[in-house]
Kinemage of the C-alpha trace (Angstrom):
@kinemage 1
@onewidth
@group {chain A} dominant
@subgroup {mainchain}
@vectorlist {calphas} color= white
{ca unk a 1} P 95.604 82.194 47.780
{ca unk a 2} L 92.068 80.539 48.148
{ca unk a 3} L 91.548 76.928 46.274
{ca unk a 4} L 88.086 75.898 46.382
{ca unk a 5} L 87.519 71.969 45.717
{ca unk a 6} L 84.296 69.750 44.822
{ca unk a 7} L 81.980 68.736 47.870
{ca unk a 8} L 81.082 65.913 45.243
{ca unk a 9} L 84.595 65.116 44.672
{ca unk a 10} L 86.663 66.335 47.012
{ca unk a 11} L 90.093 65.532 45.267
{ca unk a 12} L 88.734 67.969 42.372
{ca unk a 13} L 89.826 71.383 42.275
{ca unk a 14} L 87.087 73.599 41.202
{ca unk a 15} L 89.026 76.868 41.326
{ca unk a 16} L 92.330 78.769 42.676
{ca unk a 17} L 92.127 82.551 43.101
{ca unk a 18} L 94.734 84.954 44.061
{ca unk a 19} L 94.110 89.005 45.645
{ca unk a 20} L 96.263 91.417 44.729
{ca unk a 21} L 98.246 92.146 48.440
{ca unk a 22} L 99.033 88.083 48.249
{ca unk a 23} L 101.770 88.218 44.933
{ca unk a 24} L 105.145 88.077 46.138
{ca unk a 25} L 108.559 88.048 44.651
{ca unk a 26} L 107.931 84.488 44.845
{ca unk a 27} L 106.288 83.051 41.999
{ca unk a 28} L 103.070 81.754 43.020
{ca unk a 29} L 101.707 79.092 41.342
{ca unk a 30} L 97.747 80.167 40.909
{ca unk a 31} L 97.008 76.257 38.965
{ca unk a 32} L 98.756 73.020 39.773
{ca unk a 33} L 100.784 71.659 36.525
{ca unk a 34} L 98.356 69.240 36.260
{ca unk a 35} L 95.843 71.510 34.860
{ca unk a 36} L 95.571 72.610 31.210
{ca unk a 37} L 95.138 76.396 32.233
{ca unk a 38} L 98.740 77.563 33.682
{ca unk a 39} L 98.333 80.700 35.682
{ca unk a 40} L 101.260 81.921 38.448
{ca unk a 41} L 101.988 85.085 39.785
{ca unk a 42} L 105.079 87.142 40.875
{ca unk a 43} L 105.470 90.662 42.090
{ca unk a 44} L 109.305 91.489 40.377
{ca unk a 45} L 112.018 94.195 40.888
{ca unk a 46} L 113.014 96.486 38.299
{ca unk a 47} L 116.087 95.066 36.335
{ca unk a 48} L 115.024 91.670 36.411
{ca unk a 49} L 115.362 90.267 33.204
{ca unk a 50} L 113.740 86.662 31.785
{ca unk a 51} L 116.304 85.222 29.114
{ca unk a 52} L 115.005 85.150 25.819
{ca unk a 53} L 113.109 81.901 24.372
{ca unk a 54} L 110.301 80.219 22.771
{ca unk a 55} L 107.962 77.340 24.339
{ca unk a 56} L 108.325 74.005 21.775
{ca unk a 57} L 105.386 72.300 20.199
{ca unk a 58} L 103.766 69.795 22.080
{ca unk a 59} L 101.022 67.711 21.624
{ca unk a 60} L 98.160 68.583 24.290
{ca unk a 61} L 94.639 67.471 24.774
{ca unk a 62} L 92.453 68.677 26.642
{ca unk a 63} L 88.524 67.405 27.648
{ca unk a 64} L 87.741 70.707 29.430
{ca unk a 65} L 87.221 74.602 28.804
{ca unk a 66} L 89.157 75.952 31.799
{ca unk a 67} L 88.870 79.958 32.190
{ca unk a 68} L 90.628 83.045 34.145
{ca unk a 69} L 89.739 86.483 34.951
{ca unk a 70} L 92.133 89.134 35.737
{ca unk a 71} L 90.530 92.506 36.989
{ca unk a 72} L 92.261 95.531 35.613
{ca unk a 73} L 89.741 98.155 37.178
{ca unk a 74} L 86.515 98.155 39.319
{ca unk a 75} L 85.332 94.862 40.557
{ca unk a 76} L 83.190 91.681 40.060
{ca unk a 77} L 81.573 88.986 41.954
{ca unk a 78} L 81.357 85.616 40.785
{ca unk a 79} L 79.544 83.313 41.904
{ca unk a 80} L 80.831 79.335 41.535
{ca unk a 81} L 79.021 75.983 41.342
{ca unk a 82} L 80.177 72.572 41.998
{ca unk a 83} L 80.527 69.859 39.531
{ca unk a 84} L 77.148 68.713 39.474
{ca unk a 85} L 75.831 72.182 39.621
{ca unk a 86} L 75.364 72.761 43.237
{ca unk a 87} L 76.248 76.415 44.792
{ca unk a 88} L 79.753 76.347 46.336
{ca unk a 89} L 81.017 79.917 46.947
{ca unk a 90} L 80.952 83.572 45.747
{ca unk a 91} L 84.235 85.442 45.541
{ca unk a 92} L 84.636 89.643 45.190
{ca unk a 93} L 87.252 90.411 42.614
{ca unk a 94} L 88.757 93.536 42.567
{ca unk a 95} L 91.665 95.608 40.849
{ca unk a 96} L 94.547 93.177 40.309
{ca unk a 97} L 92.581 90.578 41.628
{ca unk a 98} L 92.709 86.827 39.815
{ca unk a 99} L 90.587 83.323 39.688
{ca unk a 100} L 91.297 80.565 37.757
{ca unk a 101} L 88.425 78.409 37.139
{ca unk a 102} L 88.809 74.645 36.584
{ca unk a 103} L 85.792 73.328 36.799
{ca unk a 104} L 82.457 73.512 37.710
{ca unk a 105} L 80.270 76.295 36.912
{ca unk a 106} L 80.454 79.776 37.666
{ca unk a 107} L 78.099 83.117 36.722
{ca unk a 108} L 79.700 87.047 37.048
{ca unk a 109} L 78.065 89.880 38.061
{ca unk a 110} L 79.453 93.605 37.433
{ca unk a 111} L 79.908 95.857 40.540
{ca unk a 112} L 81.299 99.007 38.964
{ca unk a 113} L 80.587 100.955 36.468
{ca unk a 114} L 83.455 100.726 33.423
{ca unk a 115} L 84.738 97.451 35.070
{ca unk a 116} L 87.229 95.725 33.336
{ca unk a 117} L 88.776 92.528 32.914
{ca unk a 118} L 90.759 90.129 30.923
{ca unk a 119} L 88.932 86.593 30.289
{ca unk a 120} L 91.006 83.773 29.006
{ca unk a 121} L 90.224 80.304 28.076
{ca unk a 122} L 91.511 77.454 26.582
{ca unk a 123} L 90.504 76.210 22.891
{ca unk a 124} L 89.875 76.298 20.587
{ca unk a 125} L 86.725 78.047 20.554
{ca unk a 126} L 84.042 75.691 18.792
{ca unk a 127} L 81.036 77.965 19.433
{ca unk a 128} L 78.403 78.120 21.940
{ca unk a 129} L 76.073 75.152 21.531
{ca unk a 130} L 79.513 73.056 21.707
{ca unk a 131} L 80.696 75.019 24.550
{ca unk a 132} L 78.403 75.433 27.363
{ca unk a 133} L 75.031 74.658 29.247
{ca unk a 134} L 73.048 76.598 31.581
{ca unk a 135} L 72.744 75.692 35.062
């Protein structure tokens, strides 16, 4: 697993991502439980069975759209940017490939042909002039 923190903050976690060959029958724990986006990871036998239940309400806030990308098929390279905009890192994604994105910004480029990829974010969704700004 790769974390990537802030060069401007170096206590803030900009992003956590997670290749394929690195799950485990141990869960991994892709976003500390800090974070409002919970991702882990676990590679798991046949026959293992998760007991039945439901998650309680909670009140939650949350000052920050935190995002995740989980490559099905073909690949994609993102490219992520510090806090205050600065280039950080780029990462290669491929098949079964994850990032969690915490911060920062970040920009995505296809590689393949008929990539593709779950996205999730927090929310709700309150449109794009409330949501983001170009760097």
């Amino acid at each position: 697993m790769k974390k990537v923190f802030s060069r401007i903050e170096p206590r803030k976690l900009i992003l956590s991502s997670i290749k394929k060959d690195e799950i485990t029958e141990y869960r991994s724990d892709i976003s500390p439980e800090e974070e409002y986006l919970q991702v882990s990871a676990r590679k798991i036998r046949k026959g293992v069975k998760v007991k039945a239940h439901k998650h309680i309400e909670v009140n939650r806030t949350s000052d920050i759209t935190q995002e995740s990308w989980v490559v099905l098929s073909g690949s994609i390279r993102g490219t992520f940017y510090d806090i205050d905009g600065s280039f950080l890192t780029k990462l290669i994604l491929r098949e079964g490939d994850a990032v969690v994105l915490f911060r920062g910004g970040h920009s995505l480029e296809v590689l393949e042909d008929n990539t593709v990829f779950y996205e999730f974010k927090t929310g709700p969704y309150l449109g794009q002039e409330n949501d983001k700004v170009d760097l």
